[in-house]
C-alpha positions as CSV (number, residue, x, y, z in Angstrom):
1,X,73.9,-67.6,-2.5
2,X,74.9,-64.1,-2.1
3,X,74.3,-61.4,-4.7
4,X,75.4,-57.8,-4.8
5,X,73.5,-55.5,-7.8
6,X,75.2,-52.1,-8.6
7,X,73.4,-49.5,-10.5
8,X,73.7,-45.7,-11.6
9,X,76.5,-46.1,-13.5
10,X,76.8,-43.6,-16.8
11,X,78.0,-40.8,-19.0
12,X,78.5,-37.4,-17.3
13,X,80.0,-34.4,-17.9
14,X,82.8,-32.9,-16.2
15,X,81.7,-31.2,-12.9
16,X,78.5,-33.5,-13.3
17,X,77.2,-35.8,-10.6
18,X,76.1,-39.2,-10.4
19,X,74.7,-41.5,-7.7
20,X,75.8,-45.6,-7.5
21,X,73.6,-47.7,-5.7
22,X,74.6,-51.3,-4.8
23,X,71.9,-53.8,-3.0
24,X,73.1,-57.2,-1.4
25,X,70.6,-59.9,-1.6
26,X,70.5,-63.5,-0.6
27,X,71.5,-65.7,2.5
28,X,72.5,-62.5,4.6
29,X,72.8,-62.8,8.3
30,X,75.0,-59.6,8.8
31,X,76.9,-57.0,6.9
32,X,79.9,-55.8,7.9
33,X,81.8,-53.3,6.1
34,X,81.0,-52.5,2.8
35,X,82.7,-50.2,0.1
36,X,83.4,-49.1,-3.3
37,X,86.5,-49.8,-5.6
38,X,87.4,-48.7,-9.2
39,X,89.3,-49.5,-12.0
40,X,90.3,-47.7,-14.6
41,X,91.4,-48.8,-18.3
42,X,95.3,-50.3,-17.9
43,X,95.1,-49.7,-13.9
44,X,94.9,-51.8,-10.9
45,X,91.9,-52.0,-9.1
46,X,91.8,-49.0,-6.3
47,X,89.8,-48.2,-3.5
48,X,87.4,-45.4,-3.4
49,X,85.5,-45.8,0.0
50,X,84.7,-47.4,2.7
51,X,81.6,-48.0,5.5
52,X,81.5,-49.9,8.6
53,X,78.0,-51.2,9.6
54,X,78.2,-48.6,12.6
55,X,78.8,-45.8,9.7
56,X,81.8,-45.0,9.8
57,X,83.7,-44.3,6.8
58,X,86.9,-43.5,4.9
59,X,87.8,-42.3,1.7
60,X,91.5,-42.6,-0.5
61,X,92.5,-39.0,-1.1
62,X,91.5,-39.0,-4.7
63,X,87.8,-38.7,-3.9
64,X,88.0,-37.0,-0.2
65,X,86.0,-34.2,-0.2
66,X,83.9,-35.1,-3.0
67,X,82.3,-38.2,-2.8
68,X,80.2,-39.7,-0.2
69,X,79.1,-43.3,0.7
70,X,76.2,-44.2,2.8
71,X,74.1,-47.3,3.2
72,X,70.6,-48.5,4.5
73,X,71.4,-51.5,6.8
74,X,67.5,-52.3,6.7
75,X,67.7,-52.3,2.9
76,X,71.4,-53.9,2.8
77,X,72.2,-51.0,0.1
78,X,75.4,-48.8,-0.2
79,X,75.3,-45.9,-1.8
80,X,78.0,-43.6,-3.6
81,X,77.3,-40.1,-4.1
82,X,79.8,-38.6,-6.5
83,X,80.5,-34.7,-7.1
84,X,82.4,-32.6,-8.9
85,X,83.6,-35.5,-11.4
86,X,86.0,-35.4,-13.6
87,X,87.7,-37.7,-16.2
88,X,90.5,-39.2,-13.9
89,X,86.9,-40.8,-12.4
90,X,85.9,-42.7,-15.2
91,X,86.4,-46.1,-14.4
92,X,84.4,-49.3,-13.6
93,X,83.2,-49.1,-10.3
94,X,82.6,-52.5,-8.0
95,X,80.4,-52.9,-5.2
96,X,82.3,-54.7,-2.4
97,X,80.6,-56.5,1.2
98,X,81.8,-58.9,3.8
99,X,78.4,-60.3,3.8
100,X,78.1,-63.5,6.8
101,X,75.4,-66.4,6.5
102,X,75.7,-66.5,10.4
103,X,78.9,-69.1,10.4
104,X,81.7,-67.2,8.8
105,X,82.1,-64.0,6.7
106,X,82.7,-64.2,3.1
107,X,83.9,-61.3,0.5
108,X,82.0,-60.8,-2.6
109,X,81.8,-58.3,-5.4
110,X,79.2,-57.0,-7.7
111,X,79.5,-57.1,-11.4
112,X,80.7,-53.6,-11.7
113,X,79.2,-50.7,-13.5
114,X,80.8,-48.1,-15.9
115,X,81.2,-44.3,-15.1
116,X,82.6,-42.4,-17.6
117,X,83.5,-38.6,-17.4
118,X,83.1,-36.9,-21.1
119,X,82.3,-33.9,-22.7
């Protein structure tokens, strides 16, 4: 079984920062891309960012500029590195990976963690 484990989620102010972490764990062979997604309260699920396991990346336009995703392909971990925050950003945020046990790739999803953007 494959598990994915986000963590960093919070309360922050306006303007604050935060910093997600998501580690895959399991029966890994390869990862290939793997990304972040939100949703907010009433909204549909939206993508945030992107990262191939050669590093490239992407971003939607709502976060371009302002946050950044990495990840450690010895550690299977992405990271999100969010700036500049503000309350359209408070949402659940979900850990996505196409994680393959050396037959196929699968998708899966982490359990999600809450950011929320207050004063």
């Amino acid at each position: 079984q494959v598990q994915l484990v986000e963590s960093g989620g919070g309360l922050v102010q306006p303007g604050g920062s935060l910093r997600l972490s998501c580690a895959a764990s399991g029966s890994i062979r390869s990862i290939g891309v793997m990304g972040w997604y939100r949703q907010a309260p009433g909204k549909q699920r939206e993508l945030g960012a992107t990262i191939t396991a050669g590093g490239s990346t992407d971003y939607a336009d709502s976060v371009k500029g302002r946050f950044t995703i990495s990840r450690d392909n010895a550690k299977n971990t992405v990271y999100l590195e969010m700036n500049s925050l503000n309350t359209d950003d408070t949402a659940v945020y979900y850990c996505h990976a196409r994680i393959s046990n050396g037959i196929y790739y699968s998708n899966y999803w982490g359990q999600g963690t809450q950011v929320t953007v207050s004063s």
